[in-house]
Structures are given as C-alpha cells and as structure tokens.
N, C-alpha and C positions, 0 to 999 in steps of 0.2 A: 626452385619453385617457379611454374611460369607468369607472366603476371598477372595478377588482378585485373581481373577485367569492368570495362566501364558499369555492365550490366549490374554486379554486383553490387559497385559502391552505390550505384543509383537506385538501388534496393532496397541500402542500406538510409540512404538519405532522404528516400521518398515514403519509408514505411509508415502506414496505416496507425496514427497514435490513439494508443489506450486514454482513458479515463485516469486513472490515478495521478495522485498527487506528486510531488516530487520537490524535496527543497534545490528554491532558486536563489538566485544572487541576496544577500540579507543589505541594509543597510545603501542601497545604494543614491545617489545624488538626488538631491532636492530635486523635482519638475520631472524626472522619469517617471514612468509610471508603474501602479502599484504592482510587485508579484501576481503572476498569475498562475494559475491549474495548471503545471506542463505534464506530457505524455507520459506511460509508464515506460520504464529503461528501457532503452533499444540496444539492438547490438553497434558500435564505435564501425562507423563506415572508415575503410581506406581509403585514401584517393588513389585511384589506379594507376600502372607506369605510364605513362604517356609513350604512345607507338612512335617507330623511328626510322628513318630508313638509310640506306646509303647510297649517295650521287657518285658518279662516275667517277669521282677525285677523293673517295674512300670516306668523305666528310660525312658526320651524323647528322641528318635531319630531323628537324620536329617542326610540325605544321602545330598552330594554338591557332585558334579562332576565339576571340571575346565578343560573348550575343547574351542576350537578355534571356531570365529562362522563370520558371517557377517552382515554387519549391515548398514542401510542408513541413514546417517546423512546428506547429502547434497542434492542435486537436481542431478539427474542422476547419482551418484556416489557411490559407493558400498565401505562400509570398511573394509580390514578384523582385527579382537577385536577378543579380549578373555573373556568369561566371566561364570560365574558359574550356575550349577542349572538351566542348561536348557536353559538359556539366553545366547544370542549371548554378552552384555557388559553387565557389573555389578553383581550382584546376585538381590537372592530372599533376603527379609526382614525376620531375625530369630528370636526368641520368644518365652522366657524361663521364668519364675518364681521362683523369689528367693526359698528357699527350694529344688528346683526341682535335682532331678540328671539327666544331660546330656549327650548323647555318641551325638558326631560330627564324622561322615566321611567324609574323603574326597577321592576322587579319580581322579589321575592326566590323565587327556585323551591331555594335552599340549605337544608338541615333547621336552620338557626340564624336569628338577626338577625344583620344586617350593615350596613351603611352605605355611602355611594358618595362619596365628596371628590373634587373637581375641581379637583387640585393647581395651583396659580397664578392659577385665576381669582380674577378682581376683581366679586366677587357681594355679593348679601343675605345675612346670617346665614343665613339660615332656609331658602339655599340652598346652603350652604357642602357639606354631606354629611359632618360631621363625627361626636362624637359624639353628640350633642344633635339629632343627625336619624334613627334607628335606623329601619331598614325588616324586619319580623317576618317568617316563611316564610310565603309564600303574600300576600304586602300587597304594594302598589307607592306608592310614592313622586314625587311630584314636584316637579323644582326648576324655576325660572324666572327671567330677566333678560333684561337687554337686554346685548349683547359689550359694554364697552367698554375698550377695551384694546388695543394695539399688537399687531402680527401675532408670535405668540409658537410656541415647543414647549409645552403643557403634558401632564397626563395625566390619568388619574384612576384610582382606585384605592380598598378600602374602608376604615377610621377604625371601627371599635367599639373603643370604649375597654377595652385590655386585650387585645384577640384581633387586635389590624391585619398583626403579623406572621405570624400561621398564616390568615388570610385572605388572605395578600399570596401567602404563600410558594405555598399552595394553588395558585395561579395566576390570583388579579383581578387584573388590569391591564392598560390599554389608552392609547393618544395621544390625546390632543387638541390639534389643529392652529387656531390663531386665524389668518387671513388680514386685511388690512386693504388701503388703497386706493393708498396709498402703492408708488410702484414701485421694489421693489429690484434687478431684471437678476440676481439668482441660478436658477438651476436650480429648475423648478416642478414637474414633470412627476411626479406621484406614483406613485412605484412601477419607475421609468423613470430620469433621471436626481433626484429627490428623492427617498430611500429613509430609510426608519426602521429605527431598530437597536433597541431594546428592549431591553438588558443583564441577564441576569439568574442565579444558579446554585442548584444544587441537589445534596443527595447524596441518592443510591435505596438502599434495602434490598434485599436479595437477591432479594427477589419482585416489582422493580421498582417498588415504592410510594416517595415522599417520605419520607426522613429527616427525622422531626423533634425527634429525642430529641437527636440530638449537636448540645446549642446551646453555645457557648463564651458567653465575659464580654458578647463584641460581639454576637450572633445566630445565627441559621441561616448557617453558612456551607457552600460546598457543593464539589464536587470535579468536577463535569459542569458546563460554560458552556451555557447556553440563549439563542440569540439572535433574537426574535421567535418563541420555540417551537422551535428548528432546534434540533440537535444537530451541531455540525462542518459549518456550512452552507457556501456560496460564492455568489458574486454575479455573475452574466452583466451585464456591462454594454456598452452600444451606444455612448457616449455620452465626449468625451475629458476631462470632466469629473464630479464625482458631487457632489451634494451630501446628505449622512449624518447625520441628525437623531439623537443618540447620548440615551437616557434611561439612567438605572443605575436601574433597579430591583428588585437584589437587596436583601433586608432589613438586611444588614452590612455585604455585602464595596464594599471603593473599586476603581476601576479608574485604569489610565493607559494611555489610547488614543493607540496609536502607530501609526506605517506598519515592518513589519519592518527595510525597508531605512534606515532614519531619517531618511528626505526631509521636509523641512516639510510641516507641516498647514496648512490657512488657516480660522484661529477665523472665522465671522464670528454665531456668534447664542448666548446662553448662557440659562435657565433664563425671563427674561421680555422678554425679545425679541431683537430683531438688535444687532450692535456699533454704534457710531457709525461706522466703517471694518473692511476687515478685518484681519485681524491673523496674523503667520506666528509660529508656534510648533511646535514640536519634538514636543508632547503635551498633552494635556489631563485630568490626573486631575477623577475623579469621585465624588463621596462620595454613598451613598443617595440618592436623590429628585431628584440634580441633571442638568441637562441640557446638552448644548452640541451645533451646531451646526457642520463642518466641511467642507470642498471639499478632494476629493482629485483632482490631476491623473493622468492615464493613457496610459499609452502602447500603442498598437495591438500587442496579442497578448503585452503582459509585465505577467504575473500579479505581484500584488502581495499579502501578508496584512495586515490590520490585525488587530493585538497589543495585549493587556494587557502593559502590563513592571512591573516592583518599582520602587514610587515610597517616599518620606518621605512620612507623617503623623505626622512628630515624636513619635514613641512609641517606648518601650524595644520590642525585637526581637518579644517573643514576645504584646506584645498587636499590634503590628504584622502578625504571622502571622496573630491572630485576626480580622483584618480585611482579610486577606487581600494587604495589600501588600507582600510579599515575593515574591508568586506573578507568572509570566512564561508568557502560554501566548496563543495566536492565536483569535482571536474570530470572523474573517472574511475568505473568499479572495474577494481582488478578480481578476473573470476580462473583462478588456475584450477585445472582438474583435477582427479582425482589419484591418477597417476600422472607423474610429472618427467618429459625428457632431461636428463642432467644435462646442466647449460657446460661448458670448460671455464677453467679456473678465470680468472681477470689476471689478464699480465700485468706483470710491475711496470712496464714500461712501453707506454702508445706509443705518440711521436716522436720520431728521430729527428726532427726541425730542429737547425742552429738558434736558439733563443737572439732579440735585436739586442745589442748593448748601447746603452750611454755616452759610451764614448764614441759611436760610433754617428751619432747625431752630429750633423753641419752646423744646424742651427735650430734656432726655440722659434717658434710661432705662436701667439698671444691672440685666443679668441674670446671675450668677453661676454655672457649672455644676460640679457636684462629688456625687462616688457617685450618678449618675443623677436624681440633683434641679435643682430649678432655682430659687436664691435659695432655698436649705434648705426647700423644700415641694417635696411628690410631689399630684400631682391630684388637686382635688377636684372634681368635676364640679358641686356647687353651690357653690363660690367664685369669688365674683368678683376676681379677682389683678389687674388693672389696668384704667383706665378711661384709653379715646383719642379726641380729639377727631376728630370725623367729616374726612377728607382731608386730614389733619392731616402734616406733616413734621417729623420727630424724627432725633436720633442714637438707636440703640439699640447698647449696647457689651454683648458678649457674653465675658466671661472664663471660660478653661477652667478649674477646677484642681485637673480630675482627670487621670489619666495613662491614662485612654482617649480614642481618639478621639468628639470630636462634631461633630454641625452641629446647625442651628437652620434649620425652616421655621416660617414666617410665613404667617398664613391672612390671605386677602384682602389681601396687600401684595405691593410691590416696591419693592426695595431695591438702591441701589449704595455698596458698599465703600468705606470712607476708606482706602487706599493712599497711605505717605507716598509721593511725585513723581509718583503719575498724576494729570495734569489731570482737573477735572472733566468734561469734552467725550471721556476715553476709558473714563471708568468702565464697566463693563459690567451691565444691569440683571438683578439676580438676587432669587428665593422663597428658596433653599435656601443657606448659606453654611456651609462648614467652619469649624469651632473647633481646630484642631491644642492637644494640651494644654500647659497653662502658658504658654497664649496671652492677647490679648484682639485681638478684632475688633469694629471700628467701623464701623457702618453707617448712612446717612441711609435711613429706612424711610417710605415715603409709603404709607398706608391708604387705603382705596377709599372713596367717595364714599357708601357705604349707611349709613345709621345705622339701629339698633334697640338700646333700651335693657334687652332682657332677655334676648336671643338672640347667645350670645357664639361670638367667633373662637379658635382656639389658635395656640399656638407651641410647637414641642415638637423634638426632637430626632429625624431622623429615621432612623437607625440604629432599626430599629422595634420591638427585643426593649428600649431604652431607653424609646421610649417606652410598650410597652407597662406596663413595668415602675411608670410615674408620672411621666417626664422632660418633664412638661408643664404646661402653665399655660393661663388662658384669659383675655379682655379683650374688654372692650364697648366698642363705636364708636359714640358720641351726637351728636345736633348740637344747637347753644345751645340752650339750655332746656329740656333732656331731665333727667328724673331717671334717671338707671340704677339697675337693681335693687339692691338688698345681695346676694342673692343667685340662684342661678340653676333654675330649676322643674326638675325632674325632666322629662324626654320620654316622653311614651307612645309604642310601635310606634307606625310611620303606616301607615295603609291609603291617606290619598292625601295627596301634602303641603300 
C-alpha cells in the first residue's frame, strides 16, 4: 500500500461536522465543563507516513516542523492546536528499521522553545529530545542513531521541562513505528488492516479553544475523546481481522480498552515490543505514555465499538475520578463490510527476544514516589541523581506512597516487570510502568548501549502535570573508565544539534 497521504488525513481531520448528538466522556472531574452536542461520526483519520529521504551516507531522513495550526473538532467552532509535519494537531506516523541510521530534524516554527523526545528509543543522550536538548523558535535541531531495537509502538512527543503538558495538550504528538527482520505473521498493512489509535482528550471553551485552566490534582482532564484527531470517529474496515496499535496520549486520564460486547481482545505487543506469544484478555488499561498492541476478530457487516470502561487504579473514588477511571464511554465504531478479506491465523509465537533474568541484575535501585517527588527531590536540571553502568541490567523497585496515581518512564530503557508466577519467557517488554498507590513495583531495567558522561537520560512520572511539577530525576550512562560529571551544563537553544 502506498502511503497515506497528508491530504487525506486532513480531510479526515478537518471535515465539515454534522449536527447530531453523540455520547461523550460521562462522569468527568469536577470544574471541566459540562458535555456538549458533538459532531455526527466521522470517518478515524490516519496520520500519514511521514516522507523520507536518503543523504549521501545511505541514512534516513525526516524533516518535522512543529507550527501552530487550526483545527475543527466541534460543530462550528475552530481550534487553535499545534501540531507537527504539516498537520495542524498530532504528527505524521514515522518508520525506521532496526539496522537503519537515522537523522531526525526538527524545526521550531511555535512562538516558544520546545523539545522533541522519542519516547522508547534506545538512542544517544544527546539524542534523547529531552530537556537538556531545547530547540528555540525559528532553530532546528538534530538527532541521530543507528535503530537498534526490536520492532516496537513507540512515539514522540515534546519534554521542556516544566511546559511538556501544555505542549502535549496543545496537540504534539505523533507514532513511531520500529520495524525489524524478524517475521511475525500479524496484520502489516498500514492504515488497512494495521491501524493506529492515538488516545487522547480534551475540554473546549465556549469559543471552541482548549481548556487549560480546569487542571485537577492528576492534569488536564478533558470531557471530548479525540482519536487520532477524530471526534466520534469509526473505522471501515475490509479485512476479518484488525490489528490496533493503541497509544494513551492524554496528559492524566488512564483508559481500559474494551470491545462493547466483552468478546476477548488478543494482547500481542505492549509499549517495547511484541509479547513472547499472544495473549487473550478481556481489556487492556492504559496509564499516560503506555502503549499496547491488540487484534480484534470481525464478523462481515456486525458493527462492533471499542470502549473505554471504569477500571481500578487502586485510589480512593474521587482521585480516581480525577484520572478519569470511573468514566465508560466509546472510543471507536468498528465498521467491517460486508464481505471480509480472511486475515492468517495468529502465530503461537511473536518475539524471538532472550527474556532479562534476575540473576542477571548487578544491583537493586530504590525509587520512592510521594507528593509528586521522587526519593524526596523535585528536579534539578543540573544534578546528577544516579550514575548506570552503560548496558547495564538492574532491578529497579519503584514504591508509591502517595494516594495518587503514578507511573514511571524510563528514557533510553526497557524493562520487564517481576510478577510473582509469570515466567520469565511471558514477561512483557515495557518504557512506561504504573505505580498503583501503596504499591511497589519491581522491574529488571536494561539501559541502551550509549554511554556519555555529561549528557543525562530521565525518569519521571508521566502523568505530565506531575512531571511538569518536578516528579523527575535524571542519570548518566558511562562505560569503564569514564568519569561522569558531578554535575550537569546548562543547554543552550540549538540551531543545529
């Protein structure tokens, strides 16, 4: 299939909304505002592949511009969003292949600085797009590596320390698809039967602009679902299989991705890559930043919705409100036709990945989470809070004990979960892990292969009104014989990285 072109998804983003009604978000935080009239169903925009080229050194290129744009999410009402890559909200869908060397530009056309992170890569520091790499208005930036990494969902998104939620909210954020050689027999076909969901919400002001004033304890929580940009979208699909690359990129809210009718889901891939097998579950909750991987079967010409429902994040009722998992409302009308391509079977078996073992951990790291700190510090952009040996395999335990929800992403790692009775060989490899509170979770965290002793990676909470707040720490990855800094340089804007 060739791909998706811009025109298309901005067809699909900008279309013309009906009048009818449509159920929105139920239930949601005190001070948002009330549900409104939204559009009649539209068709589920794709974000397009993002174009590419190659430089004389065989590397892929992709040019991103992040510029202010507008956009019609409601019925007569115009928004202004930010978004990247020619798009008024979100970006284009990017796609690399392990092996590959990549140069990433960005170029800031937003009236602020902002930053680009490449949530789950296994990069350079100095590629990471965190805070410590700030790109000023009118400057471009560049990152560069070589893939190396299992065929994964990641995304990317901006990181200025202190503004990543109203950067986020605004509308940056886009997919990034890793491909690798390995054959897994799941549904490829982008856009076709491989489709991306993009999770995200939002509440408008009367004059159709982004609420950003009603933040509760957790974030911007929002009362309108946005999915890949769509408003009350639905999905034509050809095909008696689907496979649904699910990101939650709301700034707060968690989701639990269900089929209305309660038929199994089949997990097969979660935040850094595919399962070891795949797996039948009932639903799949999502906390910020996490990702999973799902095949829904289909029956010729019976519509199906795929629903958010009210899940547990172990929190009394009303911070559970503020994070939105109380709330039950439909995310996406599955519309198969009437004759259906037969999808191939689901292999018994995706990834070929060596599962991390236990024993194979150096050492434990102890990170405590409470009042949006992390081990009683809020960020300092020049301290260095830990120092990890380059490719290094650790436990990292993460204790909640606050009575908010959190999670913990991990820059330049992936991690699988200690689960007391699941074998090593079913852990699932994850960046982003929930902390339900008055918990702890234990995780084997293996760090990517780059070392640099003065350009550090974070770890932070990504409910992002926490981490904006300082629910973050940051750590340098050396290899023998490196001295790592004491502490860390201030970053100038870059003009080029």
């Amino acid at each position: 299939m060739s791909p998706l072109s811009r025109r298309r998804f901005l067809g699909a983003t900008l279309a013309a909304a009906g009048a009818a009604a449509v159920t929105s978000v139920a239930g949601c935080a005190t001070g948002a505002p009330p549900p409104r009239t939204l559009p009649a169903r539209r068709p589920l925009a794709i974000p397009p592949l993002a174009p590419s080229t190659r430089d004389a050194a065989g590397r892929r290129v992709v040019e991103l511009v992040a510029a202010p744009g507008t956009s019609a999410f409601l019925p007569g009402l115009a928004t202004t969003t930010w978004g990247y890559g020619g798009l008024p909200f979100g970006g284009p869908t990017l796609r690399a292949r392990r092996g590959e060397d990549v140069v990433l530009r960005v170029t800031n056309r937003l009236p602020e600085t902002t930053t680009t992170h490449w949530h789950g890569a296994t990069l350079p520091a100095r590629a990471d797009g965190g805070p410590h790499q700030p790109i000023a208005p009118g400057a471009t930036w560049e990152a560069s590596w070589r893939v190396d990494q299992p065929a994964a969902t990641l995304w990317y998104h901006p990181h200025p320390h202190g503004a990543t939620e109203r950067h986020v909210h605004r509308g940056l954020a886009g997919l990034f698809l890793i491909d690798d050689d390995v054959p897994a027999g799941l549904p490829d076909r982008y856009g076709v039967d491989d489709v991306p969901l993009v999770l995200t919400d939002r509440a408008f002001a009367p004059d159709g602009a982004f609420d950003e004033r009603h933040r509760n304890a957790v974030g911007l929580l929002g009362d309108t679902v946005l999915v890949n940009g769509t408003v009350a979208p639905y999905l034509d699909i050809t095909t008696s299989r689907v496979r649904l690359r699910v990101l939650n990129a709301s700034p707060a809210r968690s989701y639990r991705v269900a089929l209305d009718d309660e038929a199994p889901l089949t997990l097969v891939g979660t935040d850094s890559g595919l399962l070891p097998a795949p797996r039948t579950v009932d639903g799949v909750v999502l906390t910020p930043g996490e990702r999973a991987e799902i095949l829904v079967d289909l029956r010729p010409g019976a519509r199906r919705v795929l629903r958010s429902v009210s899940h547990d994040l172990g929190t009394v009722n009303g911070i559970s409100q503020a994070a939105g998992a109380n709330d039950s409302f439909g995310l996406l009308e599955l519309r198969p036709a009437d004759r259906l391509e037969p999808s191939p079977a689901v292999p018994a078996r995706l990834s070929r990945e060596t599962p991390l073992e236990a024993t194979a951990a150096a050492r434990t790291r102890r990170f405590v989470l409470s009042n949006n700190r992390i081990n009683g510090r809020d960020m300092d952009t020049a301290r260095v809070d830990e120092v990890v040996p380059v490719a290094a395999t650790e436990i990292w335990e993460f204790t909640n004990r606050h009575t908010q929800p959190h999670n913990i992403h991990v820059h330049d790692a992936r991690m699988q979960v200690l689960e007391p009775g699941v074998p090593a060989a079913e852990r699932p490899w994850k960046d982003t892990v929930a902390v339900p509170p008055m918990t702890t979770v234990r995780a084997l965290v293996r760090v990517g292969p780059h070392a640099d002793p003065e350009v550090p990676y974070m770890l932070h909470c990504h409910l992002l009104r926490h981490e904006d707040d300082g629910m973050m720490l940051q750590f340098l990855v050396v290899a023998p014989g490196q001295r790592p800094a004491t502490s860390i340089a201030a970053a100038p804007d870059h003009d080029h990285g």
